[in-house]
C-alpha positions as CSV (number, residue, x, y, z in Angstrom):
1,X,7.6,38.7,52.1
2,X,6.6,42.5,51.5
3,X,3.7,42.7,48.9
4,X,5.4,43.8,45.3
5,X,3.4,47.2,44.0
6,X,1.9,47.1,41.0
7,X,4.3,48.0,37.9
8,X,2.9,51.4,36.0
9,X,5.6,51.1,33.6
10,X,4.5,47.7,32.7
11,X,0.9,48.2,32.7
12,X,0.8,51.4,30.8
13,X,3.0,48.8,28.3
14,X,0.5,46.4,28.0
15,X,-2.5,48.6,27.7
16,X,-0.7,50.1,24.4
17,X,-0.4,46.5,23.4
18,X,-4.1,45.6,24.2
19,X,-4.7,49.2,21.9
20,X,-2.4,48.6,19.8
21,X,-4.3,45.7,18.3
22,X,-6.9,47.4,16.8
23,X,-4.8,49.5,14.5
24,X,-2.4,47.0,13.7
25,X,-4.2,45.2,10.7
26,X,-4.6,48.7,9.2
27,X,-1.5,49.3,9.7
28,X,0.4,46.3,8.0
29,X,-2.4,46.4,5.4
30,X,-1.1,50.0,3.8
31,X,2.5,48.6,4.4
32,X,3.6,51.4,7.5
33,X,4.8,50.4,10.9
34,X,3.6,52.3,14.1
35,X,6.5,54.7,14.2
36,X,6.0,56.0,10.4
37,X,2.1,56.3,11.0
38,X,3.1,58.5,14.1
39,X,4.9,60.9,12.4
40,X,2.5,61.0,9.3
41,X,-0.1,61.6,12.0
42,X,1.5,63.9,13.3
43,X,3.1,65.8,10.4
44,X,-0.4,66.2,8.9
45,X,-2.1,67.5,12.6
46,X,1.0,70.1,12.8
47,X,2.2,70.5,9.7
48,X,6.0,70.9,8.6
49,X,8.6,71.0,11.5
50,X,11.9,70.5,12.1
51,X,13.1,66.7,12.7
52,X,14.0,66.9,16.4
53,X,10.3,68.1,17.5
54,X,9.1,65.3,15.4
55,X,11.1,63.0,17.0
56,X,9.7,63.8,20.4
57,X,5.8,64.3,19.7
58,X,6.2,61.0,18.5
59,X,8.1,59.6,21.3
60,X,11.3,58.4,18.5
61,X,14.7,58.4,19.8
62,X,16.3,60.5,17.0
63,X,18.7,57.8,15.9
64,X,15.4,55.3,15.1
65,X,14.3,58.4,13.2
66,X,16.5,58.6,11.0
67,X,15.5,55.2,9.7
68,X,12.0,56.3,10.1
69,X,12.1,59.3,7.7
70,X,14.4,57.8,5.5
71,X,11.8,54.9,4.8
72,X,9.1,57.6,4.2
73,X,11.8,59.8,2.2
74,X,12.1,56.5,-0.1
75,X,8.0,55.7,-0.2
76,X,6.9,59.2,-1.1
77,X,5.2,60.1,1.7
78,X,7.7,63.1,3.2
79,X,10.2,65.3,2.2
80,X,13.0,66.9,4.5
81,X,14.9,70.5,3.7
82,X,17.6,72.2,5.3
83,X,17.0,75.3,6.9
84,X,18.1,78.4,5.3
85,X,19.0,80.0,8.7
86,X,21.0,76.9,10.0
87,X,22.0,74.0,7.7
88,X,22.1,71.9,10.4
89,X,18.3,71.9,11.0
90,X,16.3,69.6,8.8
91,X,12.3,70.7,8.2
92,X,10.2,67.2,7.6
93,X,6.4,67.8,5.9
94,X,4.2,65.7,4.1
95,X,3.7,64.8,0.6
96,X,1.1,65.1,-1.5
97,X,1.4,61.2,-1.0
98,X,1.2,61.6,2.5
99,X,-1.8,63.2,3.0
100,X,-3.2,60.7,0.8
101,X,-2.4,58.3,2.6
102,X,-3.6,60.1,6.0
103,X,-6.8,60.3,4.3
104,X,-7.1,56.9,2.9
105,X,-6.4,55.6,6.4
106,X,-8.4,58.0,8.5
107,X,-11.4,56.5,8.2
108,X,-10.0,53.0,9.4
109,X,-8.6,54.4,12.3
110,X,-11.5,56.0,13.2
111,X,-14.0,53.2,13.2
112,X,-10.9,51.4,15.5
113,X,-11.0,54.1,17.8
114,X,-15.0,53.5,18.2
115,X,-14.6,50.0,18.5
116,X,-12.5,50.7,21.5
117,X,-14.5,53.4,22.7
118,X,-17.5,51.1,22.8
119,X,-15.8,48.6,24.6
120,X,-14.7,50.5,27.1
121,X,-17.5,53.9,27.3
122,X,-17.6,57.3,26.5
123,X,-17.2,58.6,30.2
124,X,-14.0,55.9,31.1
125,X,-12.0,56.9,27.9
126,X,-12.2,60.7,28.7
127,X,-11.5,60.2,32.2
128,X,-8.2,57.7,30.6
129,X,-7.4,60.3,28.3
130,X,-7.6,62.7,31.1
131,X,-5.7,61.5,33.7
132,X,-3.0,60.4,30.9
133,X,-2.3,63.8,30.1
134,X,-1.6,64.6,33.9
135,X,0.6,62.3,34.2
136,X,2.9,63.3,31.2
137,X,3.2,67.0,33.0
138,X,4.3,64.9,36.4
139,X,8.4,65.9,36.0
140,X,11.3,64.1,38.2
């Protein structure tokens, strides 16, 4: 029987998992799930943009985020218009709320992603980060 290779899909999986479990306590502690803190992350890195583009910086299918923004929309922290140009595009940007909350959680996050960093070195996480980033440009 042939040797089975190893599974990048599923490893790249269950490293998130293994990362994901530092943020997670901080997480469920303000009350947001992954997907929200993604988008607050990233609405407050980028500023306002229109829905789509949100959806895929934070990796969202854009039927999971409508329920995503809606949630938000209903706890303060966003606010969506329609684009004067084209009704059909929706801008998303943080609240005042928002940003609060960005900053009330920052430092958590932060002193998770040192934990991690110490685990696992300075020199290994920028070579992970780096050859991360490669692989999202790799296309089919």
């Amino acid at each position: 029987m042939s040797r089975t290779r190893p599974s990048l899909t599923l490893t790249l999986l269950q490293a998130r998992e293994a990362a994901m479990s530092f943020f997670r306590p901080s997480l469920n502690q303000h009350g947001l799930t992954e997907q929200q803190w993604r988008v607050i992350r990233i609405l407050r890195q980028h500023g306002e943009m229109e829905s789509y583009r949100l959806a895929e910086m934070a990796c969202i299918l854009k039927p999971s985020m409508t329920g995503v923004l809606n949630r938000l929309i209903r706890d303060g922290y966003v606010q969506k218009r329609k684009c004067l140009e084209d009704q059909r595009r929706v801008h998303v940007r943080l609240t005042d709320k928002g940003q609060q909350c960005f900053v009330s959680m920052s430092g958590d996050m932060e002193r998770n992603y040192r934990r991690i960093q110490e685990q696992f070195g300075d020199d290994k996480m920028d070579q992970l980060l780096e050859l991360l980033n490669e692989l999202k440009r790799i296309r089919p």
